[in-house]
N, C-alpha and C positions, 0 to 999 in steps of 0.2 A: 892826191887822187890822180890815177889816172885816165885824162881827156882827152877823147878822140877830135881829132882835127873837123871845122866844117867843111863840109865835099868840096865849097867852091873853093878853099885853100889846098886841100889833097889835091887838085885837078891841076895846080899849077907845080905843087910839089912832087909830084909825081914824074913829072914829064914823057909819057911814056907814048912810043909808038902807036900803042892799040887806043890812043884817044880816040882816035877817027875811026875803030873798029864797033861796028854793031855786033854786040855779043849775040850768039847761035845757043844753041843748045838743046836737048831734050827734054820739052817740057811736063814727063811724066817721071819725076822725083822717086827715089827712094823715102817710103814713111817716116815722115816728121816724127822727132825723135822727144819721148817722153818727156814730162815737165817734174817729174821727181825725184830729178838730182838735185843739189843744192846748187847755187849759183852760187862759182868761186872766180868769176873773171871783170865782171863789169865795175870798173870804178875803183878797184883793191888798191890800198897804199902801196905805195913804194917799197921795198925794205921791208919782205916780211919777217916773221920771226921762224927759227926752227921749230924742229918739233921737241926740241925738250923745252924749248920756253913759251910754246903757245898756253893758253886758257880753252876753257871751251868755250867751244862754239868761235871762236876763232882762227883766222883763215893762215898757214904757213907754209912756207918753202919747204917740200921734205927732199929734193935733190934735181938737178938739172941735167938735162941729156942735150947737148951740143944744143941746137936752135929752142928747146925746148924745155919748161918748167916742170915740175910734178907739185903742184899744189893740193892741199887736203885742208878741210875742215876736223879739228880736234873734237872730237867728242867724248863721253865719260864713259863708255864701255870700249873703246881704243881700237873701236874699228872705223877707222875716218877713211870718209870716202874724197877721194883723191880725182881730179881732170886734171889731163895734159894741157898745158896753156903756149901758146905764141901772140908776143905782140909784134904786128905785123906796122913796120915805120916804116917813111918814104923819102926821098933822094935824098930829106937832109935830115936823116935818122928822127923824125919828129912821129910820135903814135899818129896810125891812121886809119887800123880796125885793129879785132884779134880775135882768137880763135881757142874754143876748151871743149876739148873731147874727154868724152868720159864714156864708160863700159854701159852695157845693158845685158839684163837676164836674157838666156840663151834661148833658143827658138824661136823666136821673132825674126819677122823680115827684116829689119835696120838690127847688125850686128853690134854698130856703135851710136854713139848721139855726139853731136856736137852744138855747142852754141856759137854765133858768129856775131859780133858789134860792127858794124861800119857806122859810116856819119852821119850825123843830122843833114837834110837838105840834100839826102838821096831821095831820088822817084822811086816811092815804094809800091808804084802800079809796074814796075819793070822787075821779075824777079830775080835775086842773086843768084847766078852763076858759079859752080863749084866745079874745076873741071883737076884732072890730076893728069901730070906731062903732058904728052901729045892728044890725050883723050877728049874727046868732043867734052864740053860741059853741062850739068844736070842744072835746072832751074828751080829754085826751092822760094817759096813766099817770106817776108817777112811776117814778125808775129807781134808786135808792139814797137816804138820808141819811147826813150825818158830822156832826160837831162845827158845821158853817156853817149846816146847813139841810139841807132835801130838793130833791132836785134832778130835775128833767125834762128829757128829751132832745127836742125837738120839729121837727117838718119841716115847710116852708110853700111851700103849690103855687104855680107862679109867676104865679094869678088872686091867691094871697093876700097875695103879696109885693107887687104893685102895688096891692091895697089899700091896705098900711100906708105904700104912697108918696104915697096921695092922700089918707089919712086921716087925722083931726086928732089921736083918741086911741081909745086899746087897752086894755083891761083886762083881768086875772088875776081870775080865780074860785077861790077853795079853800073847802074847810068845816076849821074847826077840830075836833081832838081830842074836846078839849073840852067844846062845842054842837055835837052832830051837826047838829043840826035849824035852822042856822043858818049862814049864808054872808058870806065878806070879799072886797069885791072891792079891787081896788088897781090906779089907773090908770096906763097906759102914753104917757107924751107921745109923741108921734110930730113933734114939731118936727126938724126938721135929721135924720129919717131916710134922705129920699131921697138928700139931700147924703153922709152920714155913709156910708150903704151903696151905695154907687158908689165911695166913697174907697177902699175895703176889699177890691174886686173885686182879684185879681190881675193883675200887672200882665204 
């Protein structure tokens, strides 16, 4: 299974300049992003199978784009619905959150949805921070924790979506439990996004 690290271990794994940085941002969010996808990121084994060896209703690898997965759920009429996944590790490659975008029907304000995992023994009165390259970052609440982590539901307008296709990298803002008074950030590659989230579009 894969476990995400506790914040207070990420905090020292990390080591990153912006500890001492109080995250900013815009605390009028893009629309939290629909709960009717299936959840294909929290907790998933290692090693999944392809698509000619899954079963249904079971979770496989259908092909990888530089930083990123294309995972789908196998279903019986062979239209599985697929999110781009990144697990996002720190200084010493060890899991520390991650991130599964997936498609939403057209017309709505949030173009895309994405769910996001960070750690147990984050301050979830501080909301996660989504910001992409130089751009200020948007505040988004969490929406539950379980045994994996805490987990946010997030929606991206379709100005923000062609950001992260033009953009090189993304970063998560949380504050620990812990050090209120202190912030992790933890980067998002965005190599092989554009590719990765076109793959994924329904077909």
């Amino acid at each position: 299974m894969t476990r995400l690290l506790p914040l207070a271990a990420t905090l020292t794994l990390l080591a990153l300049p912006a500890l001492a940085q109080t995250a900013t941002g815009d605390s009028t969010a893009a629309p939290a992003a629909p709960a009717a996808q299936p959840e294909v990121s929290m907790g998933v084994p290692d090693g999944l199978p392809d698509q000619a060896s899954a079963q249904v209703n079971q979770l496989y690898l259908l092909a990888k784009s530089e930083a990123w997965e294309e995972r789908c759920i196998k279903t019986a009429d062979g239209k599985d619905p697929c999110q781009l996944y990144q697990l996002l590790r720190g200084a010493d490659n060890s899991p520390v959150a991650e991130i599964s975008f997936f498609t939403l029907p057209p017309g709505g304000q949030a173009a895309a949805g994405a769910t996001i995992v960070v750690p147990l023994e984050t301050l979830l009165t501080k909301n996660l921070s989504v910001a992409i390259d130089a751009a200020q970052g948007k505040l988004y609440p969490y929406s539950f924790c379980n045994v994996n982590g805490c987990v946010a539901k997030v929606g991206f307008t379709a100005d923000e979506v062609k950001a992260l296709q033009s953009g090189n990298q993304a970063k998560l803002t949380l504050v620990p439990a812990a050090a209120p008074d202190k912030t992790v950030e933890i980067p998002i590659s965005l190599k092989g996004f554009t590719a990765g989230f076109a793959a994924i579009q329904p077909k």
